[in-house]
LUMVO-854768 format. One line per 4 residues: number of its first residue (from 1); for each residue x, y, z of C-alpha. Coordinates in Angstrom, 3 decimals. Example, Ala and Ser with C-alpha at 12.3 -4.5 7.8 and 13.67 -1.06 7.14 Angstrom:
1) 12.300:-4.500:7.800  13.670:-1.060:7.140
***
This chain:
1) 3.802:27.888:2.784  5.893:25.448:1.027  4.363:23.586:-1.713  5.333:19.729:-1.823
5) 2.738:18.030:-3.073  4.347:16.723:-6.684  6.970:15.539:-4.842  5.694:13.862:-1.935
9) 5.210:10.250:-3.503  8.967:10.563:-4.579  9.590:11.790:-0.461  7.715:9.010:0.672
13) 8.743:5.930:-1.153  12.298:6.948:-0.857  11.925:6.947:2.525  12.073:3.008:2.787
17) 15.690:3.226:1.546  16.755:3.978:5.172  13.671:3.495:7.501  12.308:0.399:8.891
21) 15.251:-1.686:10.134  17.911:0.493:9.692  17.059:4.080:9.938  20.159:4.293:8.128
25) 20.427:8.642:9.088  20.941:7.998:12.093  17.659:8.464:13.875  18.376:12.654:12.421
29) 17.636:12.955:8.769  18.851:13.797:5.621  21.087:16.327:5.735  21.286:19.386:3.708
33) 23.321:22.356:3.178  24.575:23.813:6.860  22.064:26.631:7.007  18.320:25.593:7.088
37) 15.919:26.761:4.219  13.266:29.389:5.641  9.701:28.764:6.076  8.204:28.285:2.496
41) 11.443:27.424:0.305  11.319:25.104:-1.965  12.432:21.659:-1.138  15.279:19.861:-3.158
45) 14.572:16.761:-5.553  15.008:12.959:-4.007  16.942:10.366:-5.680  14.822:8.051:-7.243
49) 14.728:4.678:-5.035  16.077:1.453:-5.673  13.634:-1.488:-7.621  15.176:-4.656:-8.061
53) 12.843:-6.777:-10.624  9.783:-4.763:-9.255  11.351:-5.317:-5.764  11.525:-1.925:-3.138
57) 15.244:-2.071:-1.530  16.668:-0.909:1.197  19.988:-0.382:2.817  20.175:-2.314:6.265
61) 22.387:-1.339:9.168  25.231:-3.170:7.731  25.074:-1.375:4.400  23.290:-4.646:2.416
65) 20.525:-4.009:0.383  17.712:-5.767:1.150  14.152:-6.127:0.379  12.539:-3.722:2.371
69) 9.563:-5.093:4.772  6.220:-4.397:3.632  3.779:-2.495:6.413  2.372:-4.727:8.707
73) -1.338:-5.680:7.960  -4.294:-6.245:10.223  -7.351:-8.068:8.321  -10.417:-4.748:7.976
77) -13.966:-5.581:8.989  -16.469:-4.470:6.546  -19.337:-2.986:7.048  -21.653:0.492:6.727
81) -20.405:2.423:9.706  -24.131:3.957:10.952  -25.320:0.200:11.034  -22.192:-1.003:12.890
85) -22.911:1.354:15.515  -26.700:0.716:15.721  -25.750:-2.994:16.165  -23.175:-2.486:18.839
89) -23.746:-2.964:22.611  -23.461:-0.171:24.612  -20.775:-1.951:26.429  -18.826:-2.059:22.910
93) -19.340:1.342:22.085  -17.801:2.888:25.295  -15.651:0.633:24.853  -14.361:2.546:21.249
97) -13.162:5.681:23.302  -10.840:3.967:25.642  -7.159:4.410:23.854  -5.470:2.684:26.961
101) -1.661:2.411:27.993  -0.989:-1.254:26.700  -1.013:-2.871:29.950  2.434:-4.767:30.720
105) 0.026:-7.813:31.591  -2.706:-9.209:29.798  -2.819:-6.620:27.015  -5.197:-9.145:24.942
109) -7.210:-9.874:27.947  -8.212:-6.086:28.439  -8.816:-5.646:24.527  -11.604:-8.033:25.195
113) -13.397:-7.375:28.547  -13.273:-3.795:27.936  -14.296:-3.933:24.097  -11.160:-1.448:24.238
117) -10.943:1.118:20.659  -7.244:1.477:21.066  -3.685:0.786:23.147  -0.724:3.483:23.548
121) 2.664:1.626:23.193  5.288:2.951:25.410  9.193:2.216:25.710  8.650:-1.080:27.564
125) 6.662:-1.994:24.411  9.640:-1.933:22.522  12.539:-2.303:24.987  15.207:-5.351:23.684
129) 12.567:-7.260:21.138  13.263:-7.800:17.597  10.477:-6.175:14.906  8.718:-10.125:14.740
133) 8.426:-9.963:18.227  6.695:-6.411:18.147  4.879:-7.321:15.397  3.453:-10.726:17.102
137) 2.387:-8.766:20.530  0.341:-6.088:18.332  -1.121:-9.089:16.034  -2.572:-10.745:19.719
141) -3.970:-7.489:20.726  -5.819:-7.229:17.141  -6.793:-10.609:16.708  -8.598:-10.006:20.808
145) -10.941:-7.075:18.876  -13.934:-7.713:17.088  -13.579:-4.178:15.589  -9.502:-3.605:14.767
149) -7.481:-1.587:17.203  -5.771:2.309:16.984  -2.665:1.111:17.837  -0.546:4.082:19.082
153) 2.976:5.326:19.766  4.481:8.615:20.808  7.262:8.642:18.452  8.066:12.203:18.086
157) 11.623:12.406:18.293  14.595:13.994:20.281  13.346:13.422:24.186  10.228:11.407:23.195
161) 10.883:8.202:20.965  9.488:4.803:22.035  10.352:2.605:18.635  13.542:4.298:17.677
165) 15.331:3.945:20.770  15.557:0.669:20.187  18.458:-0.414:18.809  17.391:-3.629:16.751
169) 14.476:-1.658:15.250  16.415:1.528:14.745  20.101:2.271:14.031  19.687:5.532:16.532
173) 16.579:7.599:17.852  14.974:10.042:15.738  16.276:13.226:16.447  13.790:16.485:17.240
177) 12.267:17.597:14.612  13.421:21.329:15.497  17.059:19.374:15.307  16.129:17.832:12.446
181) 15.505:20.938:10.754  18.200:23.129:11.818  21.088:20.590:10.387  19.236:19.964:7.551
185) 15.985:22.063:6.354  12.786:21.092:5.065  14.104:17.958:2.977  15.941:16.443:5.738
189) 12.478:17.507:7.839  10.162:15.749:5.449  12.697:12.701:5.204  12.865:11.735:8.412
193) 8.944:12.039:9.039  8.837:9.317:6.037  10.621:7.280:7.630  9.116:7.298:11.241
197) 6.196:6.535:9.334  7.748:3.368:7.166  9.174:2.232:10.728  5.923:2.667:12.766
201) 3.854:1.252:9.941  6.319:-1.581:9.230  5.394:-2.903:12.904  1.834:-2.395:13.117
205) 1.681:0.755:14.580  -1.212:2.541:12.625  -0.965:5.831:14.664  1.735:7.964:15.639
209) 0.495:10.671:18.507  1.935:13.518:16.800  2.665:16.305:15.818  3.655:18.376:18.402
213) 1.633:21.678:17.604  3.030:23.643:20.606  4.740:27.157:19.725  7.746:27.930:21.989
217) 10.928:29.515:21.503  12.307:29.574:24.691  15.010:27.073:26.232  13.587:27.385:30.137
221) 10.400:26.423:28.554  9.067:22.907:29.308  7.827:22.098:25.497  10.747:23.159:24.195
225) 12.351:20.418:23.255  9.437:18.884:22.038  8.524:21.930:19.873  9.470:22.753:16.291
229) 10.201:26.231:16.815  8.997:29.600:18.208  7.304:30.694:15.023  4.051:29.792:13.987
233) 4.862:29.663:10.388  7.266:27.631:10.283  5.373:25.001:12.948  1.847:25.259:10.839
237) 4.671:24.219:7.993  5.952:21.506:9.562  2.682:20.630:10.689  1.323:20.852:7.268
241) 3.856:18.298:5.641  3.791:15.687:8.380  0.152:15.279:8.593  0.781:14.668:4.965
245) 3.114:12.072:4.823  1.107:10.080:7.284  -1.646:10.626:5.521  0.422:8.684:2.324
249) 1.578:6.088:4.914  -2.056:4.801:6.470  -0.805:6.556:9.751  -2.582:8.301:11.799
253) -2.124:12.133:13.175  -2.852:13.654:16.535  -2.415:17.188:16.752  -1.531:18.189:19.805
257) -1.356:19.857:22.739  -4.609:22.108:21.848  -5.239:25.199:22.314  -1.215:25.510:22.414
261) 0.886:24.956:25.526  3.102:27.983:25.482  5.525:27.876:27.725  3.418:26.861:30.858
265) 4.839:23.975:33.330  4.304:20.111:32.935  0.901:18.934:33.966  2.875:15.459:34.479
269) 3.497:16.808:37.690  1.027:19.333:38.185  -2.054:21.962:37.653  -0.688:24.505:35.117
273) -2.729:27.875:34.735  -2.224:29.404:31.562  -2.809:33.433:32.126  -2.021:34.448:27.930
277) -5.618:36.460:26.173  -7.337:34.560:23.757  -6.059:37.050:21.278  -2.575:35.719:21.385
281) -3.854:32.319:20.801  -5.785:33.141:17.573  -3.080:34.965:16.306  -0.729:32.157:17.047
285) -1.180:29.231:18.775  -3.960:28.045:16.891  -2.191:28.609:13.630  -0.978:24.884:13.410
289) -3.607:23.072:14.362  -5.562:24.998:11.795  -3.416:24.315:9.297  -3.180:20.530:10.470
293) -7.003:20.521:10.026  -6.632:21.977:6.629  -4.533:19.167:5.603  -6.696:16.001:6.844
297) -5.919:15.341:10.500  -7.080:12.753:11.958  -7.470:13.724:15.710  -7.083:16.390:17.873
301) -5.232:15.908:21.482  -6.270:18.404:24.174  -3.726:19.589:27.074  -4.988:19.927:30.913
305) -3.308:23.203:30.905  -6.069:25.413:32.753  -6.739:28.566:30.067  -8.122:31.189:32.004
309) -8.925:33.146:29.068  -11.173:30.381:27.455  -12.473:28.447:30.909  -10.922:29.659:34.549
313) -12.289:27.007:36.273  -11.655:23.574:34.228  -8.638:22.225:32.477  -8.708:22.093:28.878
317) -9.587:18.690:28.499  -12.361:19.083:30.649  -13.736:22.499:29.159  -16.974:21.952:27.183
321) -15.874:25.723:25.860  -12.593:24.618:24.830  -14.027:21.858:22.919  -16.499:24.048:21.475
325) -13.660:26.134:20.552  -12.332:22.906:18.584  -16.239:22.267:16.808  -17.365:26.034:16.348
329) -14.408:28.409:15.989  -11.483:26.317:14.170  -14.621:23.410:12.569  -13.099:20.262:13.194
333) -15.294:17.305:12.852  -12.521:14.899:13.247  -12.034:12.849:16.637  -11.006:15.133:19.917
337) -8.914:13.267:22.629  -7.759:14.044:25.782  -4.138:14.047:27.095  -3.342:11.035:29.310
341) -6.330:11.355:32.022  -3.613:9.613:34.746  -1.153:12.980:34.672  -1.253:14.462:37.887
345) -2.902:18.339:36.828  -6.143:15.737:36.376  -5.809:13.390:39.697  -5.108:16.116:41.409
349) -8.018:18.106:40.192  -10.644:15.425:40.314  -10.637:11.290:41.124  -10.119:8.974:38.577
353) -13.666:7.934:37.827  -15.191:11.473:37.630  -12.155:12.954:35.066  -13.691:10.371:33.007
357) -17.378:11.189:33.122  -16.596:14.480:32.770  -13.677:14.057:29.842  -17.013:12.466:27.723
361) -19.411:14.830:29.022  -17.431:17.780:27.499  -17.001:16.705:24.213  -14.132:14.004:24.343
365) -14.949:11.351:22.018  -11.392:9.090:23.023  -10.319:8.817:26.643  -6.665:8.041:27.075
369) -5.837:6.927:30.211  -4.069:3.787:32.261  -6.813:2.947:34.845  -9.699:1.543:32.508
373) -10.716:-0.695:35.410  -11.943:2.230:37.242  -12.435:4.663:34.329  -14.425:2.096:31.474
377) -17.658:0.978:34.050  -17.849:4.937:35.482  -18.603:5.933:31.677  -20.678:3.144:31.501
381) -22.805:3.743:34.533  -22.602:7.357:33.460  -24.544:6.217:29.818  -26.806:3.726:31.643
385) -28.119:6.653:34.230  -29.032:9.070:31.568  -25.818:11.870:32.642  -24.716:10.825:29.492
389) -26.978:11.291:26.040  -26.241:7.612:24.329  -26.632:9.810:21.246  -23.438:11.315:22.112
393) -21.658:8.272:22.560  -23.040:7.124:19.201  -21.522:10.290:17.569  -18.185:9.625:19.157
397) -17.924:5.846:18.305  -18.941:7.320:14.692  -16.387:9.641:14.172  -13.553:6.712:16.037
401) -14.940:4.616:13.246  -15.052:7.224:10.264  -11.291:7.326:11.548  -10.398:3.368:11.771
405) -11.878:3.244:8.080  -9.484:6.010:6.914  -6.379:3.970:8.166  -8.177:0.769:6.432
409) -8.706:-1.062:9.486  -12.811:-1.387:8.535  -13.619:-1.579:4.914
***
């Protein structure tokens, strides 16, 4: 695979030029020559950025240069992690799992009562408000934690952008990434991750729920457009040098949709069974995540796709074999997460409350979902009645933590 390291910093800080408020490519990248490079070219040499008297500047959407915005800061707690979570409540520490949909009403309000770890921004987030304006809703939501928020986006690009589709934060949505590539190769690849990153980061956003791990090259396929490609080299690659860049950015990285999501149908809507051996998964599949583990991940998301050749009767999310599939067979230690607990192949499967229990009891140690209300005091009760080992919870809230103090959000 392609080795970028040396130039990375150059990649990275370059990136400002048109990121941020501009996105000055067009939401699509640099481009390159009109056929991509291959899987483990070398990439080309970025002009060096532009420094006014020590200044960074960037090009707006107007074509001014301009000082570019630093990365929005949230004040870090300090403290030694094992004692924070020997002094928590057990209230606060379920609490840390719950990575919530913000809530379109009293965001701040459920950051408090529910001690929450984390909120998901979606479109509506973002939809006709100026960066300040961002910016001030995620401050309220942080300055409502005692312990300082994930605060999440699924800004992936081509049919999934929440941040770049709108237009006074971004020039144009980021395209695909497999788009992305195809115009422009691994530079124009690398580029435009940057700048997601200096855009995200620039508004508070201190996670981005991607990459996309999934492996698919066909067009009837429901991933596709949300995969990189239908080769597993050149997605571990791509894998490989975002999880890098948002490393160098403070941003956070959810692999996901583990153990790969093929070309099965969308558990939006439904229960998906997923028929494939576990042969074709080790050969394949499990190639990027592996190589997103390789190079510092933070988190692993896990799909409800039912995969008969690992657990027939539970979907992934809720497979205790699954996630010792995660632990044992690939040894990740990071955080594991569940896909949005609301999608209907879980509500469908099992009520609200129980998905939850049972999302913890596997091995989950973050919960995303939308109905905290129900979801939060379930876990609780679950803790309080012994189903639940508190140790376990403790081990979860440690890794969240071990996590939060990566990004610099605890000290």
């Amino acid at each position: 695979m392609t080795k970028i390291k040396t130039a990375l910093s150059l990649l990275l800080t370059a990136a400002l030029l048109s990121a941020l408020c501009a996105c000055s490519n067009g939401g699509s990248g640099s481009k390159g020559s009109s056929q991509p490079e291959t899987a483990g070219s070398s990439a080309s040499s970025v002009p060096d950025p532009t420094v006014v008297n020590g200044t960074q500047m960037v090009t707006d959407a107007q074509g001014n240069t301009v000082p570019a915005p630093a990365p929005a800061t949230v004040a870090p707690v300090s403290g030694d992690l094992n004692e924070m979570v020997s002094q928590m409540t057990l209230e606060e520490k379920v609490g840390q799992m719950f990575y919530i949909a913000c809530p379109l009403e009293d965001a701040a309000g459920d950051v408090s009562e529910y001690h929450l770890g984390g909120l998901v921004l979606f479109g509506n987030d973002f939809n006709g408000k100026t960066a300040d304006e961002v910016r001030a809703d995620v401050e309220s939501y942080q300055n409502a934690a005692d312990i300082p928020l994930l605060i999440g986006v699924d800004e992936e690009g081509g049919t999934v952008v929440r941040a770049s589709s709108n237009p006074n934060l971004c020039s144009a949505p980021f395209s695909s990434p497999r788009e992305v590539y195809q115009s422009g190769g691994w530079v124009a690849v690398q580029n435009t991750e940057a700048e997601k990153a200096a855009l995200l980061r620039s508004l508070g956003v201190n996670v981005n729920n991607a990459p996309v791990c999934d492996i698919t090259g066909n067009t009837e396929s429901f991933i596709y457009e949300r995969s990189f490609s239908g080769n597993s080299q050149e997605v571990s690659e791509f894998v490989t040098q975002t999880v890098r860049i948002y490393g160098e950015y403070k941003l956070g990285s959810v692999l996901k949709h583990f153990p790969g999501y093929g070309d099965n149908t969308d558990t939006h809507e439904d229960l998906s069974y997923d028929q494939r051996p576990y042969e074709s998964f080790v050969q394949s599949d499990f190639l990027p995540f592996q190589a997103g583990i390789e190079n510092g991940a933070d988190a692993i998301m896990v799909s409800h796709n039912i995969v008969t050749a690992m657990d027939a009767d539970n979907p992934a999310s809720l497979s205790s074999e699954v996630h010792r599939i995660i632990r044992e067979e690939l040894g990740f230690d990071g955080v594991i997460m569940t896909d949005d607990l609301a999608m209907q192949a879980i509500t469908k499967y099992t009520p609200n409350d129980a998905s939850a229990v049972t999302a913890v009891k596997c091995g989950n140690d973050i919960l995303c979902c939308t109905n905290v209300w129900e979801q939060y005091p379930a876990v609780l009760a679950a803790v309080q009645s012994g189903d639940i080992p508190e140790s376990q919870i403790d081990a979860s809230v440690l890794r969240i933590l071990k996590w939060k103090q990566k990004l610099g959000l605890i000290e």
